[in-house]
N, C-alpha and C positions, 0 to 999 in steps of 0.2 A: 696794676696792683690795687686792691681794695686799701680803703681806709680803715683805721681801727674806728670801732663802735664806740659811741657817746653815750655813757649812762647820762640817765634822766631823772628825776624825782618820781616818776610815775612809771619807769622802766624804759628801757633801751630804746631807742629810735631808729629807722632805717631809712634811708633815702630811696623814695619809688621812682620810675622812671617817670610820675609827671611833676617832679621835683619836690612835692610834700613827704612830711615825714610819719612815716608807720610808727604805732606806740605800743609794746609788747609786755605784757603781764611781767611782774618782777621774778614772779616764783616761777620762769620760763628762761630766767635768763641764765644761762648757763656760767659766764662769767663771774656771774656776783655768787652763786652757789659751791661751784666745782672750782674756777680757776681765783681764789683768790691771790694767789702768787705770781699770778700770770704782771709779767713788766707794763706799765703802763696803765692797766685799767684799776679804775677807784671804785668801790663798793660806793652805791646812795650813800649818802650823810655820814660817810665816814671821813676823819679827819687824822690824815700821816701823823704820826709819831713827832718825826723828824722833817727838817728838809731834804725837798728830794733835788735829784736833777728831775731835768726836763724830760717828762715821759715821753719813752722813746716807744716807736713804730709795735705794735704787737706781734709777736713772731708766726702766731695763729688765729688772722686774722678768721683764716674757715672755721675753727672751733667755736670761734668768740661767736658769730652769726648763728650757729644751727641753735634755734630754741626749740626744733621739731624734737620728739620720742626716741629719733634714732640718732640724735647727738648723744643722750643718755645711753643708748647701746653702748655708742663707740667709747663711751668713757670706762663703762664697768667691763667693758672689753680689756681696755688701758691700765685700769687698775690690777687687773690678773696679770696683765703680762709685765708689771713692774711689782708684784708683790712679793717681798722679804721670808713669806712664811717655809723654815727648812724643808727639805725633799726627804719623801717619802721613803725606807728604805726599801727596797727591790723583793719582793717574798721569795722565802727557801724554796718552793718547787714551782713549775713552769703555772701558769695559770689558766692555761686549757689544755683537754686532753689530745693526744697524740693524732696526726692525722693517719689514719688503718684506709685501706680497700675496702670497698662495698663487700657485702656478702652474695651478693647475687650477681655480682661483675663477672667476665668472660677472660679477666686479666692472668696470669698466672701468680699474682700478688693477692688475689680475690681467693682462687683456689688452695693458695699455702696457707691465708688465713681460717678459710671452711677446714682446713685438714688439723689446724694446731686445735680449733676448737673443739672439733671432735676426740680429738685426743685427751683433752684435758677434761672434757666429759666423763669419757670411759676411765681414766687415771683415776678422778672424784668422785666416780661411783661408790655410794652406801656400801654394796654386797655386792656377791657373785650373780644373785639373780640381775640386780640391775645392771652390773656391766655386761653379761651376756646379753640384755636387752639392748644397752646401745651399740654392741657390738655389731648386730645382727639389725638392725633397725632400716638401714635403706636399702632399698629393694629395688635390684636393677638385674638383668637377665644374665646368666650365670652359666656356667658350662654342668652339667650333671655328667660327677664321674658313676661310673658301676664298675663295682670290683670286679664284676661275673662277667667278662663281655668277650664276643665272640671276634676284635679286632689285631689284627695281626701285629703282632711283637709289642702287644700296648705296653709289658710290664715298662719298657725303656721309656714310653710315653709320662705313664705313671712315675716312676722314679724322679723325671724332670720337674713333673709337676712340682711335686713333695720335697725333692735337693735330697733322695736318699740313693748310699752309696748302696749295693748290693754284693755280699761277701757268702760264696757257696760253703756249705758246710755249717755248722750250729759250731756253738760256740763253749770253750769246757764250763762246766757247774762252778760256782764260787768258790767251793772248798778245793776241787782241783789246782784252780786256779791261784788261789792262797800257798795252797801246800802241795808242790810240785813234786812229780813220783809216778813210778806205775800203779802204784797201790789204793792214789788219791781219788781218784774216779771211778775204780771199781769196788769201794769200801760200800757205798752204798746199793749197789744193787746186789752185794753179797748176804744181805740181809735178809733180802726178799724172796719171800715163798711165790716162787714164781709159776710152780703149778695150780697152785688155787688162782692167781689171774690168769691162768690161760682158762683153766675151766670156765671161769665167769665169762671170758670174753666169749668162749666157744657156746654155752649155753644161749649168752644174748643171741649169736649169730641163727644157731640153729631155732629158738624160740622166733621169730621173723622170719627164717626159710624156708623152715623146716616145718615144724610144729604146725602152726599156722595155716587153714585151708582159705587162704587168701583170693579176690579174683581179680581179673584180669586188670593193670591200672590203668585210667585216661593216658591219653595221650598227651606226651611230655610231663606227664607227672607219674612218671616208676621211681625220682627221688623221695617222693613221699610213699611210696608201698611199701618197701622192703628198708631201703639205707637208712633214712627218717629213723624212723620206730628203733633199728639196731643203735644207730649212734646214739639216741637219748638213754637207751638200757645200757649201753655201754658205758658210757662217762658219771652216771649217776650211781652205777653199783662199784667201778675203780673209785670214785670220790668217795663212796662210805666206805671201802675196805681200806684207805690209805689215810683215814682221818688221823689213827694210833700214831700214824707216823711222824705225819704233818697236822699240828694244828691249826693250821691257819686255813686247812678245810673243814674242821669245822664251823668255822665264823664265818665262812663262806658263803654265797649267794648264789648260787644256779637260774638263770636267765634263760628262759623256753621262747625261739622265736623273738631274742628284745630289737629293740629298734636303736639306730646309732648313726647317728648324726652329724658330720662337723663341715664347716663353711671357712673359706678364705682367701686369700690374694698371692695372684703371684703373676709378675709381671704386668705389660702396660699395652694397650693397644688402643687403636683412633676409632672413633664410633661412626659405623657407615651408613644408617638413618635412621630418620627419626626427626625430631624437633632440636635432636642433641648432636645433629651431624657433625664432624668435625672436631670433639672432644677429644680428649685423652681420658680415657678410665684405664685402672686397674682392671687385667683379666681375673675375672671371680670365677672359682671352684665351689661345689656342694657336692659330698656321697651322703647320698640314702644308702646305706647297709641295713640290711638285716640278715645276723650270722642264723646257724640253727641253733646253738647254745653259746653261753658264755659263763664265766666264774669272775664275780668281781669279791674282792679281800678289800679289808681295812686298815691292811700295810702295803705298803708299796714293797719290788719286788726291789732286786739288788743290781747298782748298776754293773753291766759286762765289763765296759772299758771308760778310761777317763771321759771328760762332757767334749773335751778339743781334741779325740781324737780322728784321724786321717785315715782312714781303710782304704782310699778307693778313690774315683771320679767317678762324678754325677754326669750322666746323659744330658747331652746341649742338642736342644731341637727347636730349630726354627723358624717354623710350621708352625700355623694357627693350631687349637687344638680342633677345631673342626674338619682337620685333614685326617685325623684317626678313627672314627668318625665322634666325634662330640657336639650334641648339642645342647642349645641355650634355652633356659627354661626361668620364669620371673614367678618367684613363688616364694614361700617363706624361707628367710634365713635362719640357718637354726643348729645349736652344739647340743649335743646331748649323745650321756653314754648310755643309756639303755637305766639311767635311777634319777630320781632327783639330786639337787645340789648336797640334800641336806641328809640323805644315805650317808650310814657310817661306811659301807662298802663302796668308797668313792674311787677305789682303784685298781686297775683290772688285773687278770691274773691269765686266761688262759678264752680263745673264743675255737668255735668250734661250725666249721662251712661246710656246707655240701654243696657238692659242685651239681649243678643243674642238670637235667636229661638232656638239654638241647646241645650242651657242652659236655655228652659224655668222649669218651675215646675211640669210641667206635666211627662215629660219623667225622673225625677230622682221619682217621685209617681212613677212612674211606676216599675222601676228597684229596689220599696224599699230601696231607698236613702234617705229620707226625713230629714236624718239627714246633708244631704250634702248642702240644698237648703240653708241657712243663711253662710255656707262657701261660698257659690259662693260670696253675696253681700260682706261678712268682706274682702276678698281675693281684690274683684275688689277696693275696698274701700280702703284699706291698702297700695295698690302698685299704683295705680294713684297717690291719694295725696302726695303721698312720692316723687315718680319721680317729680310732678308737684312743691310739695314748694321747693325742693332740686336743682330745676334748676331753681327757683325764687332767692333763696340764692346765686347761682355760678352767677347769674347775677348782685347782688349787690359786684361783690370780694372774698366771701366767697368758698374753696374747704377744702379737708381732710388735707390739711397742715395750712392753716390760718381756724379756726373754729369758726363756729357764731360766733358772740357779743350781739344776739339779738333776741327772737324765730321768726318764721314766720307760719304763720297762714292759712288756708286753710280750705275750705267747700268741701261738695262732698253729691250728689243724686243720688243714683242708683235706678235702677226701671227699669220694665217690660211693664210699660202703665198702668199698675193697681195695682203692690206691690211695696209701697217707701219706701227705708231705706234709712237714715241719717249717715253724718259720718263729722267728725271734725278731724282736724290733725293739732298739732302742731309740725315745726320740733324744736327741740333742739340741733343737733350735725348733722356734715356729715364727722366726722374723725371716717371713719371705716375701714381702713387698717389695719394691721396686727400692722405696729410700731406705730401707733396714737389711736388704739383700750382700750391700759394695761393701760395708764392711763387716761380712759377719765371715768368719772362716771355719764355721762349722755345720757339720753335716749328719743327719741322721742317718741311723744305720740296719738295715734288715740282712740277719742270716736266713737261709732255705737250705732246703734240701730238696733234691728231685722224688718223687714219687715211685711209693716203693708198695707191694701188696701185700695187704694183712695174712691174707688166706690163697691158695689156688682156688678149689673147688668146693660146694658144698653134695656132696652125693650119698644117700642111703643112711641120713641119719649121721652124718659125720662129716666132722670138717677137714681137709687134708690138704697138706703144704702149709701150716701154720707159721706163722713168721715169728720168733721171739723179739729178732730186732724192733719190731715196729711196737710190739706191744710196750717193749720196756723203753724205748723212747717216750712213748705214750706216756709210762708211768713218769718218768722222770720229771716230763712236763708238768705232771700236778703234785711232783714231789717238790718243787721249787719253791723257796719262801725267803723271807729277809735275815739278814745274818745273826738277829737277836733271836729270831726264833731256832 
């Protein structure tokens, strides 16, 4: 045990190992500056108060020595860890931000955070143009439906895609349906001068069959010689004789050839190469459509049936859709009805298909398919109107994260020139992803009809076997409007 230190007049002394004594600057000494309290040692030329006892042993003797820099450390070291000054009170919220997953991590905590933010992107989007923009923004390879296609029983394929139930038969008119009766549904075609439309209709036919010294058409394209030309004179001379009736043809918009658009998800599958091996992606859908005409109105049409009703079961297939035959193509995403956002006529009314030469009826007679020929119409029927009201709805706000509030309503004629089927679509729902799928219980819903023929023959300047039924289906279709009107 060391001795205690001896102040000196000239500062502190220390005994060296060749027995002389070291003499140390007073302003070094630690004792006389920091410890004066300390037992037993006396400041230079200070003189006690009082009588003491006999200075006892110093308790810190290693303090009393260090006159090095880092005695002064350990003191203002000392002086913190015994200072009085009250604690700080604790702040109201945490003082760093929350630890989140990387955004470019492989984790499935990395992924649910890239997906909220995406969401809340398109949620905070300014407009419609820009949420359709981030809607549509990443671009990964996609299945390309076509409504027109020559695959066997796609309509069921189609249906799964979209979650639509399929119910045969159209569905009664509004007013019927309001005010039940035999008399409900035939008050308005009692109206109707129904020989002046068959004249028109017959004239168009005969003006393109007839009339007309037309020659011979290319190959695979006799849809544009003859059925073409008839259907646009057909549906453009019914829409002005049926204006008086219905106003909401004239505010109306006729569409030659539009283009129509819509992109989306539905279901999950693992990505099998690439730099992405391994993933899990949503399987992505896109139709390219283009009808031969369409009618878009500035009122929406009237819903058939409640938004949660149940018609049916939807088609479970589980099966790539590459098994149908579908393929994958990486190109622009993209919703659009055939107008801009900012068209008053931002909702559809009635589209109008012609069914291709390659898919006429003749060559599936031939191959003994004739079971396939009313798939083609359901198939084309099913997946236009879907694309077309589904990108009616993203145009009012509506995607798979905010879901209708509201059905929307759509028409659809497909035909050959000579065989019309009818079809009707309500959409109900457009959350078909994988997380928005589990708990939605509703289902869109398309009515059709089988194909039926306007006319037998055209011979010698006349038309014969004219069908009324199909005409005044026909009409009825563009006599349809909202209940205020």
């Amino acid at each position: 045990m060391r001795r205690p230190c001896a102040v000196l007049p000239g500062g502190p002394r220390r005994a060296s190992r060749e027995g002389r004594s070291l003499r140390f600057p007073a302003a070094l000494c630690w004792g006389a500056r920091r410890l004066e309290g300390c037992p037993g040692h006396v400041a230079p030329g200070a003189q006690p108060r009082r009588a003491a006892p006999a200075p006892r042993p110093c308790p810190a003797p290693r303090r009393c020595e260090m006159a090095a820099p880092g005695g002064c450390r350990l003191l203002r070291l000392g002086r913190r860890w015994f200072s009085q000054e009250p604690a700080v009170p604790p702040p109201p919220g945490p003082l760093y931000p929350p630890v989140v997953a990387s955004h470019t991590a492989r984790s499935k905590a990395a992924r649910r955070r890239r997906l909220e933010h995406f969401h809340r992107q398109v949620h905070e989007a300014a407009s419609i143009e820009e949420k359709l923009r981030l809607y549509g923004k990443l671009q990964r390879p996609k299945y390309t439906v076509h409504p027109q296609t020559f695959a066997l029983n796609a309509d069921r394929w189609y249906r799964s895609f979209t979650r639509t139930v399929f119910v045969p038969g159209l569905p009664p008119p509004a007013e019927a349906a309001e005010e039940p009766g035999p008399a409900a549904g035939a008050a308005p075609d009692a109206d109707l001068d129904l020989g002046a439309l068959r004249s028109l209709a017959c004239d168009a036919l005969l003006q393109e069959s007839f009339y007309q010294n037309k020659r011979r058409p290319f190959l695979y394209r006799d849809q544009d010689h003859t059925p073409g030309p008839f259907l646009t004179q057909l549906v453009s001379s019914l829409a002005a004789s049926l204006c008086g009736r219905n106003p909401l043809l004239a505010a109306s918009s006729l569409d030659l050839n539009p283009e129509v658009n819509y992109y989306w998800h539905h279901g999950e599958e693992v990505v099998v190469h690439g730099h992405r091996k391994g993933r899990v992606d949503p399987v992505r859908f896109q139709i390219d459509d283009k009808p031969h005409l369409q009618l878009r109105v500035p009122k929406q049409l009237p819903e058939i049936v409640p938004l949660e009703s149940d018609l049916g079961d939807v088609p479970v297939i589980d099966h790539k859709p590459s098994k149908l035959p579908l393929f994958k193509k990486q190109y622009e995403n993209k919703v659009f009805i055939g107008s801009k956002v900012a068209d008053p006529c931002c909702y559809g009314h009635t589209q109008f298909h012609l069914i291709p030469d390659k898919l006429k009826r003749e060559r599936f007679e031939i191959a003994n398919l004739e079971d396939q020929i009313e798939v083609v119409y359901r198939a084309n029927g099913v997946a236009s109107l879907f694309a077309w009201t589904a990108a009616q709805a993203m145009y009012q706000g509506f995607w798979n994260e905010a879901d209708v509030t509201r059905p929307f309503v759509s028409q659809a004629v497909v035909t050959d020139g000579k065989y019309f089927a009818f079809f009707c679509f309500q959409l109900n729902t457009l959350a078909l992803t994988v997380e928005t799928v589990k708990n939605n219980p509703r289902k869109n819903i398309c009515w059709g009809t089988d194909s039926k023929p306007l006319y037998d023959v055209v011979e010698e300047g006349s038309v014969k076997g004219f069908n009324d039924e199909v005409l005044l289906q026909l009409v009825r279709f563009l006599l349809n409007r909202p209940k205020e009107l």
